[in-house]
Residue, then its C-alpha position, 0 to 999 in steps of 0.5 A: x500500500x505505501x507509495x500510492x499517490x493521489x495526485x489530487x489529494x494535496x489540496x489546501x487545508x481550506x478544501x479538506x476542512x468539509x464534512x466528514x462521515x469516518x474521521x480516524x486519529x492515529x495516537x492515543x495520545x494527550x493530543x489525540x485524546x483532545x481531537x476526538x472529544x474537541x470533535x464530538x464537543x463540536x457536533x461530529x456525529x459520524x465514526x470516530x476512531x482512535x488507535x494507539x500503539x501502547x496498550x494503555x488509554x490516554x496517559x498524562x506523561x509529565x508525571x513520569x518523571x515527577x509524581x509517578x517516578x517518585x512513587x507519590x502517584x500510582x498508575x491509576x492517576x494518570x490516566x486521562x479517561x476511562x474506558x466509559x468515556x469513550x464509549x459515552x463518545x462513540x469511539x471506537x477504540x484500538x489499542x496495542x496496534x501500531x499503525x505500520x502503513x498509510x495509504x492516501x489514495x484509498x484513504x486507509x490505515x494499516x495496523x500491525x496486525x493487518x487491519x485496515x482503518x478506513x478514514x475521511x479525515x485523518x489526525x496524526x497524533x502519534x508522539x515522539x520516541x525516547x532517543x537512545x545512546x547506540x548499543x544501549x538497547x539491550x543492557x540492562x540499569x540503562x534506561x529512558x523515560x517517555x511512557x508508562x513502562x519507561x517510568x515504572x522500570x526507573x522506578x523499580x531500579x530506583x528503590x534500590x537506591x543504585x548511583x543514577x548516571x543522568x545523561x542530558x541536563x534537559x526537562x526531564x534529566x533534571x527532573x529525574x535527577x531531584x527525584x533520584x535525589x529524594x529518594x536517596x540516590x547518589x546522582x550524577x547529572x552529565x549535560x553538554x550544554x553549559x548548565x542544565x536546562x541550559x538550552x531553555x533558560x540560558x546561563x544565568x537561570x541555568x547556573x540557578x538550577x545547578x546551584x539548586x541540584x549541587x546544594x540537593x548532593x547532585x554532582x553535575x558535569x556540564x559540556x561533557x559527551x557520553x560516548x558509551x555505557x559501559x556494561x559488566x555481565x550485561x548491566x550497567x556499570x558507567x559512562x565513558x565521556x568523550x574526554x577520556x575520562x569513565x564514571x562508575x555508576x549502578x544505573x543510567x538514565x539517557x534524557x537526549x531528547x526524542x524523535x517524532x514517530x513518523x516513519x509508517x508515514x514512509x511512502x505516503x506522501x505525506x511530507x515528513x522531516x522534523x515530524x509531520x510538515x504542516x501549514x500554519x493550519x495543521x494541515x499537511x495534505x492528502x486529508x491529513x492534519x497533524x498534533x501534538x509532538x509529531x507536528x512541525x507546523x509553519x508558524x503564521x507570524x513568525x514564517x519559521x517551522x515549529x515543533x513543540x514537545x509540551x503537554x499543554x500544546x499537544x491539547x491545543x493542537x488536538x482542539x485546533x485540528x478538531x475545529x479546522x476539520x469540521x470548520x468548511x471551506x475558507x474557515x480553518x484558522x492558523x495554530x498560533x498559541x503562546x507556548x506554555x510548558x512547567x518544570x518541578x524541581x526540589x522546591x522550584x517552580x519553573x513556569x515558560x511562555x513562549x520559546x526561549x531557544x534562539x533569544x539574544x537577550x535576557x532580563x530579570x524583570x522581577x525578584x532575582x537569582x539570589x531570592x530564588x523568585x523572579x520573572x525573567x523576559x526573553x528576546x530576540x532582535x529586540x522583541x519578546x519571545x518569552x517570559x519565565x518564572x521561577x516561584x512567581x506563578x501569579x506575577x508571570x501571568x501578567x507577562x504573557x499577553x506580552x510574549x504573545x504581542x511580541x512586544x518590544x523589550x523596553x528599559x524597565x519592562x513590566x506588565 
């Protein structure tokens, strides 16, 4: 089925925005989730259905690393829904089947186990993988975090309050090195920026951060390279760093970021790059939409391709895609949000509207790193595009219309 071509199927978003009797979304993930309901909220009463890769319905993922890995939450409160609601939605459900194949002409859906998932309108939701350090996949104490199982192995490696190897100083390194900590591990935090979660706070709220994990007993090694893990009798025993130098540790945790799950699109023609390549309305031809992780879409204001890998935008995107469909010819709307995402840590807060990668300049417009509180602007070329609290929830509220209007980063700016 995959390389079939519709020659006519790559039309505008506007023309694919019609109505709908088989609507199918692949991904039964928190975008996936906000589709289906963000479509039957909006009076869609044709098939609906969902497919998801994993077994499980709908999970929240950013307690993986926090609340769930710490053992505060069992798997029970993760779950977005249950198995009444979809069927008080009329979705019909297919879980522990990957799709594997698409086909744009006949407009269907290939799953592993051969079942073929007819389809009007197409959603892809289907997430991001967990990178991997090479020859990794088979040692045992080397893990990633991005689902369910992911989480619950950590967690059980954990308990026995190994030496944790963190490799990458990213949202979820570092939030899995303050809970390692908590839970009594000897923890070391590799990164090859300058300062964990440099790469989305920059250097002066990075060294913030770093203080913060060194006070806790973390040791951190910043602009270093994991080049392996090593192994004794199969299991994790260390990291060797590009510099020469090896680590002992009892159990490794690789956080280096993810890779958007595209590769049963191979052949669709459904363009494909970092995630599934959309227009400023989510729409990425052959009646196909995209949401969530996976979608790199063009950004209206901006002209510049975006992917986000946030919870809050994963809900957004779904909503969005789910109006665009049923919106009719000449309605569809550009995604143009204000980024929101949060990070736990210790007894921080860290709050982020806005994209803070590629700004110039950085200022502290409120409190500061040495109160441990503060709300800090983002700019680039001299206009916000980006506001970032540390322990000042309602003060950084004030600032978001800001990021949204881009506005210019003035002497003394507030809300």
């Amino acid at each position: 089925m995959p390389g079939r071509r519709d020659p006519g199927a790559r039309v505008s978003a506007e023309a694919a925005a019609t109505t709908a009797s088989r609507i199918t979304v692949v991904g039964a993930s928190a975008a996936g989730l906000s589709a289906v309901e963000g479509l039957r909220r909006a009076g869609y009463t044709g098939t609906l259905t969902l497919i998801g890769e994993e077994q499980h319905l709908p999970y929240d993922r950013p307690p993986l690393s926090k609340q769930l890995l710490s053992g505060v939450w069992d798997t029970d409160r993760l779950h977005l829904r249950g198995e009444d609601d979809f069927q008080a939605l009329g979705v019909e459900l297919k879980l522990g089947q990957p799709a594997t194949a698409l086909d744009t002409a006949a407009r269907q859906v290939v799953l592993a186990d051969g079942t073929v998932v007819g389809y009007d309108a197409l959603v892809v939701a289907t997430g991001t993988r967990a990178r991997r350090l090479p020859g990794t996949e088979s040692v045992r104490g080397v893990h990633v975090l991005r689902t369910l199982e992911d989480a619950l192995a950590l967690r059980e490696d954990l308990a026995a309050k190994p030496h944790l190897a963190v490799v990458g100083g990213g949202f979820v390194g570092a939030e899995a090195a303050a809970v390692a900590r908590r839970l009594g591990c000897e923890v070391t935090l590799l990164t090859d920026t300058a300062q964990p979660m440099g790469d989305a706070l920059g250097d002066e709220l990075g060294a913030l951060l770093r203080t913060v994990h060194q006070e806790h007993g973390v040791r951190i090694e910043t602009g270093v390279r994991v080049e392996e893990v090593l192994a004794d009798g199969g299991r994790a025993s260390g990291v060797r760093l590009a510099d020469g130098r090896t680590l002992t540790a009892d159990a490794v945790l690789v956080g280096i970021g993810a890779r958007p799950n595209t590769e049963w699109l191979t052949g669709s023609g459904v363009p494909v790059g970092n995630g599934v390549e959309c227009d400023a309305t989510l729409y990425a031809g052959f009646g196909v939409w995209a949401a969530g992780d996976v979608a790199c879409w063009l950004h209206a204001r901006t002209g510049e391709p975006w992917r986000i890998e946030h919870r809050t935008n994963a809900a957004e995107q779904g909503l969005a895609v789910a109006r665009n469909i049923l919106a009719g010819p000449g309605r569809t709307v550009a995604f143009d949000p204000v980024p929101y995402v949060w990070s736990d840590q210790y007894d921080l807060k860290i709050q982020i509207y806005g994209r803070t990668r590629g700004a110039d300049e950085v200022r502290i417009v409120e409190g500061s790193t040495a109160e441990r509180k503060l709300v800090a602007l983002y700019a680039r070329n001299g206009r916000i595009c980006a506001a970032v609290g540390i322990n000042m929830v309602r003060a950084l509220r004030g600032y978001r219309a800001q990021v949204a209007a881009a506005a210019p980063l003035l002497t003394g700016s507030a809300a």
